[in-house]
DRENGU-544163 format. One line per field, with one value per atom (N, C-alpha, C): residue in one letter; atom name; x, y, z. Coordinates in Angstrom, 3 decimals. Layout:
res c(a;...)
atom c(CA;...)
east c(X;...)
north c(Y;...)
up c(Z;...)
//
This chain:
res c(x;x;x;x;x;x;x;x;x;x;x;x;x;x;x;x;x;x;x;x;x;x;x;x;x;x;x;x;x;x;x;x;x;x;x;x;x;x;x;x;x;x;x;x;x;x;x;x;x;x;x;x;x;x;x;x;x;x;x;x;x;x;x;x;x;x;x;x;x;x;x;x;x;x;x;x;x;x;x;x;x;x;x;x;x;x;x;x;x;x;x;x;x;x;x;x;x;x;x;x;x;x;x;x;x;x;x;x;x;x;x;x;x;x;x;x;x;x;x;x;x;x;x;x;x;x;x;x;x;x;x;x;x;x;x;x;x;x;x;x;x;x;x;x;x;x;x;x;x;x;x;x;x;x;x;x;x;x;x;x;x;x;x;x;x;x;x;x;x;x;x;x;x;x;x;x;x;x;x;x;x;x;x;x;x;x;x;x;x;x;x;x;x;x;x;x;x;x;x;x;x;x;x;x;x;x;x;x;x;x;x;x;x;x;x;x;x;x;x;x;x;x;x;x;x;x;x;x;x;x;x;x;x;x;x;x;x;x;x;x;x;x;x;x;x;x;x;x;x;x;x;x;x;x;x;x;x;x;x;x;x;x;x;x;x;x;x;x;x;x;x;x;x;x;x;x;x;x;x;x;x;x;x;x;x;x;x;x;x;x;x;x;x;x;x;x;x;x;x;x;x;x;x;x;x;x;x;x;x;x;x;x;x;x;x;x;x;x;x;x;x;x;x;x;x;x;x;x;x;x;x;x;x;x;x;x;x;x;x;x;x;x;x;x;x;x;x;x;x;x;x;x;x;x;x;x;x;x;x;x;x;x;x;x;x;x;x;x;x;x;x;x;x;x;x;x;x;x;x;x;x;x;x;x;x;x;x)
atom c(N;CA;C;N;CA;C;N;CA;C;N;CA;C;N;CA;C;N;CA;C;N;CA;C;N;CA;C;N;CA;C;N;CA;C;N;CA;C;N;CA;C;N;CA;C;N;CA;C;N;CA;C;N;CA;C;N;CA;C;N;CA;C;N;CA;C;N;CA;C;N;CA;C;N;CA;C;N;CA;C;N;CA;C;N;CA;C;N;CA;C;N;CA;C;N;CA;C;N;CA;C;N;CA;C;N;CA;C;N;CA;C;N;CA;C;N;CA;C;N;CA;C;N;CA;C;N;CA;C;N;CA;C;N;CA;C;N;CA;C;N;CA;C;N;CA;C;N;CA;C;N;CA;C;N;CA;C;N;CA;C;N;CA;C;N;CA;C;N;CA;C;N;CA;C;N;CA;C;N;CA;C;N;CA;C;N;CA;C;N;CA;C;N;CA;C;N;CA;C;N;CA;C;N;CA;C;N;CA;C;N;CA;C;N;CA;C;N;CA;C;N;CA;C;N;CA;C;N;CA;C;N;CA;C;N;CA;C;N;CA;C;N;CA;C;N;CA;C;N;CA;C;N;CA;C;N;CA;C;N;CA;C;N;CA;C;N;CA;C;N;CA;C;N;CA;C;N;CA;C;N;CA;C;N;CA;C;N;CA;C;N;CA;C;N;CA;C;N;CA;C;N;CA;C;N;CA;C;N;CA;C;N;CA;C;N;CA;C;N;CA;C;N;CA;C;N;CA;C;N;CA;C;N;CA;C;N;CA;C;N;CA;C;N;CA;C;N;CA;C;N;CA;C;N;CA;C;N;CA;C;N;CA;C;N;CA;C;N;CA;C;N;CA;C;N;CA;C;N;CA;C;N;CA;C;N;CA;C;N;CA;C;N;CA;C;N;CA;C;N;CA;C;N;CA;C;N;CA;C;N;CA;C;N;CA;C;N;CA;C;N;CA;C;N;CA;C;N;CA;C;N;CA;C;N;CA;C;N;CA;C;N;CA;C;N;CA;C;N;CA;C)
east c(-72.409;-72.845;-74.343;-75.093;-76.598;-77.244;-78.017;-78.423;-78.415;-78.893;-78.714;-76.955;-76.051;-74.857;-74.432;-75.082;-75.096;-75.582;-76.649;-77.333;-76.852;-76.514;-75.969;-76.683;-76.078;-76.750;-76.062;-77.374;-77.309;-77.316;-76.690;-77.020;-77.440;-78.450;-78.928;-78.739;-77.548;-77.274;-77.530;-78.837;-78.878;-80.167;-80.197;-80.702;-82.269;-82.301;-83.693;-84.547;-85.102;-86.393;-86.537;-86.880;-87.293;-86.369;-85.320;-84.295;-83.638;-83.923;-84.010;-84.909;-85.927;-87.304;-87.130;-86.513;-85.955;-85.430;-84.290;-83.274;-83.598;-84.421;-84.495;-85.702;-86.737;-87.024;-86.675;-85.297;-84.547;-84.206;-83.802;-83.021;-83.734;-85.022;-85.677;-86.291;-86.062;-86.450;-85.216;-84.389;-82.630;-82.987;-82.707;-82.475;-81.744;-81.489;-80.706;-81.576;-81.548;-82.086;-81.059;-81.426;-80.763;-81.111;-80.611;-81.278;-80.888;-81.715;-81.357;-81.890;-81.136;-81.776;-81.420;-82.198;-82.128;-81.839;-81.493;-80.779;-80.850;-82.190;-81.659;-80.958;-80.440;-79.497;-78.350;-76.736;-76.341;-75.294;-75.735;-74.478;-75.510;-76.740;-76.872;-76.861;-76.687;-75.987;-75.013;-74.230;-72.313;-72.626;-73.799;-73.442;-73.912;-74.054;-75.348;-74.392;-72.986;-72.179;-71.364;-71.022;-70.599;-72.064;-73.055;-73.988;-73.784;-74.566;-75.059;-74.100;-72.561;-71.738;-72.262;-72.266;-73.343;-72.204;-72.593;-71.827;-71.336;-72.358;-72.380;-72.841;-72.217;-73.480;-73.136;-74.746;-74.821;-74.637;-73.855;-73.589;-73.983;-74.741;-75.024;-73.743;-73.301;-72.587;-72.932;-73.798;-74.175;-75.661;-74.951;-76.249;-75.709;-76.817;-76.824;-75.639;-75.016;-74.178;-73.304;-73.431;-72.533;-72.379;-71.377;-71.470;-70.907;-70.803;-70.852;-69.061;-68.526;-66.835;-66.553;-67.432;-67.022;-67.432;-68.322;-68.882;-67.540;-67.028;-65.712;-64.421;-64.684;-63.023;-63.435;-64.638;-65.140;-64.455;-64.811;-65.136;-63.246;-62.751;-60.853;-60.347;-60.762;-60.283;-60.728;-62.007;-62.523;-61.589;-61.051;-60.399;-61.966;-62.920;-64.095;-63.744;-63.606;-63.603;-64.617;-65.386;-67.025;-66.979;-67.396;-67.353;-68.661;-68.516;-69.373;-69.148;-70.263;-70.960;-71.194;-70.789;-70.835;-72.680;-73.682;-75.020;-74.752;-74.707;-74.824;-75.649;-76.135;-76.228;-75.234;-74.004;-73.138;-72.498;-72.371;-71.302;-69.593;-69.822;-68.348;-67.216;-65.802;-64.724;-64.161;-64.169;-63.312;-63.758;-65.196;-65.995;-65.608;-65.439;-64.707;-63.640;-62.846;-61.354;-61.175;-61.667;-61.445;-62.041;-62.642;-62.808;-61.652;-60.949;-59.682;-58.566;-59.151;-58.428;-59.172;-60.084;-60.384;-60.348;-59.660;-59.640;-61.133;-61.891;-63.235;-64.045;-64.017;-64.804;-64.742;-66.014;-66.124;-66.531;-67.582;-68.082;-68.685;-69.098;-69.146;-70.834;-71.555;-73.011;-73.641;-74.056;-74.827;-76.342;-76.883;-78.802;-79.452;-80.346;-80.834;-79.885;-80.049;-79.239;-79.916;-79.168;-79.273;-79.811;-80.633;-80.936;-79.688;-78.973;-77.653;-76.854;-76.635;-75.806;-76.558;-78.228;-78.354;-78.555;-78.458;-78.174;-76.939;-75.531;-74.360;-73.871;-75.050;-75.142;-74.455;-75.240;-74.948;-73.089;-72.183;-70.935;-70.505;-70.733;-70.504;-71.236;-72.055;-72.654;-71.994;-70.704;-70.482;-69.194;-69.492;-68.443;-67.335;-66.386;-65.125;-64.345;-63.328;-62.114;-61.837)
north c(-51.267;-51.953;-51.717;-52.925;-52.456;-52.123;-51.472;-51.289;-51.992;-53.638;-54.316;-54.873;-54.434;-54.508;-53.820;-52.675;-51.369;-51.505;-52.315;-52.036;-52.798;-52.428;-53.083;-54.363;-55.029;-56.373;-56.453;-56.446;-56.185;-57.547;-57.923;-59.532;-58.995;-59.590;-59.373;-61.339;-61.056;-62.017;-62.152;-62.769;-62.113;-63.647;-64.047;-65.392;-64.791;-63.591;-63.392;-62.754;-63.110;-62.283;-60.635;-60.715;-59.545;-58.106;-58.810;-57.882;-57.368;-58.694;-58.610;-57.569;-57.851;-56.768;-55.834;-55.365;-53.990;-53.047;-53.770;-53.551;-53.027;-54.367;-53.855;-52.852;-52.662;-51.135;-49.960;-49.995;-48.995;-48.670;-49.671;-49.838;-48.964;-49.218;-49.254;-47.513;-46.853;-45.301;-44.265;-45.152;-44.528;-44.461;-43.300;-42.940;-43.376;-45.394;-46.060;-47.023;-47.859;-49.080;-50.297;-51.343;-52.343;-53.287;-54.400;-55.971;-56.530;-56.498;-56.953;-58.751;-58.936;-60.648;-61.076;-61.394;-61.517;-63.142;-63.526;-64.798;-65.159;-66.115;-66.330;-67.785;-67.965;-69.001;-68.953;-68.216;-68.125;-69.228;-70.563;-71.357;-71.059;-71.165;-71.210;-69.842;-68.731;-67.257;-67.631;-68.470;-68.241;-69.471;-70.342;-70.667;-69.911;-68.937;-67.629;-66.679;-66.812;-65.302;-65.658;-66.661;-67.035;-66.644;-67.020;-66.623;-65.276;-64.591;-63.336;-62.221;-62.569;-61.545;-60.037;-60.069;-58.921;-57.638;-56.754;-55.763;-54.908;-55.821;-55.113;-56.341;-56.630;-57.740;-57.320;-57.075;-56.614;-58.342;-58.321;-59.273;-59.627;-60.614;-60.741;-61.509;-61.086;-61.819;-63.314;-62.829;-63.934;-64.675;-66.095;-67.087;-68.293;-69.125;-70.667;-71.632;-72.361;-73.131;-72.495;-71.435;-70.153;-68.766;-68.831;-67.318;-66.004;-64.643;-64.116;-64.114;-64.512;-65.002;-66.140;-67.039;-68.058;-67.930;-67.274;-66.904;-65.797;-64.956;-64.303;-65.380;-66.467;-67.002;-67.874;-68.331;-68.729;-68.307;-66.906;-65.851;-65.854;-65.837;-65.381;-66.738;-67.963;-69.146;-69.477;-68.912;-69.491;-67.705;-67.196;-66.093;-64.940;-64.945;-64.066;-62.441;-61.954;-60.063;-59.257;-59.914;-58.996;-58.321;-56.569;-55.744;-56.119;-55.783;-56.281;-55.446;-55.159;-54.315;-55.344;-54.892;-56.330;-55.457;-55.736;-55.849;-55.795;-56.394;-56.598;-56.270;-56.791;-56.680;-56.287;-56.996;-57.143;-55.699;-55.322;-53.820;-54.568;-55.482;-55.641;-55.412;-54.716;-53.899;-55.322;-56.241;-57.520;-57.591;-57.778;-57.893;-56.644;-55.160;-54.585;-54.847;-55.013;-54.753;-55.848;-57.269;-58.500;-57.667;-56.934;-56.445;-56.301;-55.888;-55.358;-56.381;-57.361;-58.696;-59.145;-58.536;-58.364;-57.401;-57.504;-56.009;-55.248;-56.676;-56.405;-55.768;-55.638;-55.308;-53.635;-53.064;-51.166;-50.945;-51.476;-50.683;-51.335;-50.934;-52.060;-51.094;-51.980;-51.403;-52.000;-51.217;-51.960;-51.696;-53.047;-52.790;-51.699;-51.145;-50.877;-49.823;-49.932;-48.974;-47.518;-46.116;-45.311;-44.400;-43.729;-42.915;-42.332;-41.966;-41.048;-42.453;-43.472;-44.295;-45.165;-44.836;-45.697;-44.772;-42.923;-42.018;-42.338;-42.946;-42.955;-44.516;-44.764;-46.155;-45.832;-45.179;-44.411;-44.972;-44.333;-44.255;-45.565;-46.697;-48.100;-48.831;-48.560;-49.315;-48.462;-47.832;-47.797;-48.547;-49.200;-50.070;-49.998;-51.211;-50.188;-50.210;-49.871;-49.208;-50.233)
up c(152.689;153.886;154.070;154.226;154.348;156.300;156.014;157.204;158.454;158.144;159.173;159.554;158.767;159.657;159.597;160.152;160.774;162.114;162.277;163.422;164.943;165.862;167.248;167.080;167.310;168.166;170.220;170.934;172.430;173.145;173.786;174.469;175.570;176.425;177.551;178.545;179.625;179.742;181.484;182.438;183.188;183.778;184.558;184.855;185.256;185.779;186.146;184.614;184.337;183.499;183.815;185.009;185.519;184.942;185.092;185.126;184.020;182.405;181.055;180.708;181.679;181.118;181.084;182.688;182.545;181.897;182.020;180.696;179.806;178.919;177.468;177.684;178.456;178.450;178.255;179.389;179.526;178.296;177.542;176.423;174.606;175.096;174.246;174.792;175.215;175.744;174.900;174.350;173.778;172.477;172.123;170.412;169.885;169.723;169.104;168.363;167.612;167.054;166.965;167.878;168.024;168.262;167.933;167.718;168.738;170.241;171.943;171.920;171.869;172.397;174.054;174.207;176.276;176.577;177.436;177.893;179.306;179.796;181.337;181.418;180.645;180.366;179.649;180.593;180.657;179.704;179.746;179.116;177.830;177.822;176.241;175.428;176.296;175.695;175.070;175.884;175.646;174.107;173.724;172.766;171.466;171.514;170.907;170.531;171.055;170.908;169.305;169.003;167.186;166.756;166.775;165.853;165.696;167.101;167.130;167.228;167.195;167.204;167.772;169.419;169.681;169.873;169.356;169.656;171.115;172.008;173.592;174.280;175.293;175.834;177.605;178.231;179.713;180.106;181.387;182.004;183.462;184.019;185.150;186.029;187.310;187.715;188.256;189.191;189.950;189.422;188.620;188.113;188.500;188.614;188.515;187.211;187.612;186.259;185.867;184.983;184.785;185.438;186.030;186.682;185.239;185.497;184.841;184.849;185.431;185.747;184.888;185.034;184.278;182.642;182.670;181.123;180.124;181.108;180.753;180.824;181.219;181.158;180.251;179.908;178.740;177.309;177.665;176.304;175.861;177.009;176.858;176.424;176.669;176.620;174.749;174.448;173.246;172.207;172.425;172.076;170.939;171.847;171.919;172.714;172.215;172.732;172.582;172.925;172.656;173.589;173.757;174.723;175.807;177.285;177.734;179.278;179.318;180.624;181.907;183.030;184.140;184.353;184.864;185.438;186.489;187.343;188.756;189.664;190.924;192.293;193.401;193.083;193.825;194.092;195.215;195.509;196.183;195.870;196.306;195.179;196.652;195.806;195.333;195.875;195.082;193.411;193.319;192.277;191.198;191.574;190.928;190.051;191.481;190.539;190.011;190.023;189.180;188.038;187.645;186.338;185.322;186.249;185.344;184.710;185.360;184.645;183.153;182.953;181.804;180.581;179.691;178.741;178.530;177.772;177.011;177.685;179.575;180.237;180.577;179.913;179.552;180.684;181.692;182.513;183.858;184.820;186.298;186.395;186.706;186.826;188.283;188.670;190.018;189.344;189.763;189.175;190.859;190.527;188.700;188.380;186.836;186.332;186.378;186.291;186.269;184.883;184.937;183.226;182.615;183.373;183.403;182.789;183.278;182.392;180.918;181.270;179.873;178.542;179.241;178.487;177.478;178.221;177.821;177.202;176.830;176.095;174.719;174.129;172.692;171.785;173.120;172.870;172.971;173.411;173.438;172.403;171.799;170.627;169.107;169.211;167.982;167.404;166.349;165.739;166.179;166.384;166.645;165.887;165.388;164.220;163.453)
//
């Protein structure tokens, strides 16, 4: 296996810029190497996920056209299981626990994210079995 499919591929799926930027900052402070592609266009992410087969992709809930709900019933309908981190703004418990109607979904994030969780990035970007 050569190096580059070895290496994560990160989707950054998230309508503001601002908040891509962040991110992949954050992202880029982690003793990992990974190939992050960012997206404030949400339907044309969801046509990006056959190419880019990303190994993680952060998810925004609330966007224009595609919400980050509809981009997951997307993903279950086209039979896509890419693991995927919700982003968010949102603190609502509804917004939670609809998580759990999803398998693929590892983790519920309120922005901004915390060092303490992009510490624990590591364990989600490794292959799985």
């Amino acid at each position: 296996m050569d190096s580059k499919a070895m290496t994560p591929t990160i989707m950054l799926v998230d309508d503001s810029s601002i908040c891509n930027l962040i991110m992949r900052k954050g992202l880029s402070q982690l003793p990992i190497s990974a190939d992050i592609h960012d997206f404030t266009d949400p339907v044309y992410a969801f046509s990006q996920l056959t190419v880019l087969q990303p190994t993680l992709i952060f998810l925004d809930l609330n966007m224009p056209e595609l919400d980050g709900w509809g981009f997951l019933e997307r993903m279950r309908e086209t039979d896509q299981h890419h693991r995927v981190i919700i982003l968010t703004s949102s603190t609502s418990a509804i917004d939670r626990a609809r998580c759990n109607e999803f398998s693929n979904i590892l983790s519920y994030q309120t922005k901004p994210v915390t060092r303490s969780f992009l510490d624990s990035l590591p364990q989600f970007l490794q292959p799985r079995p």
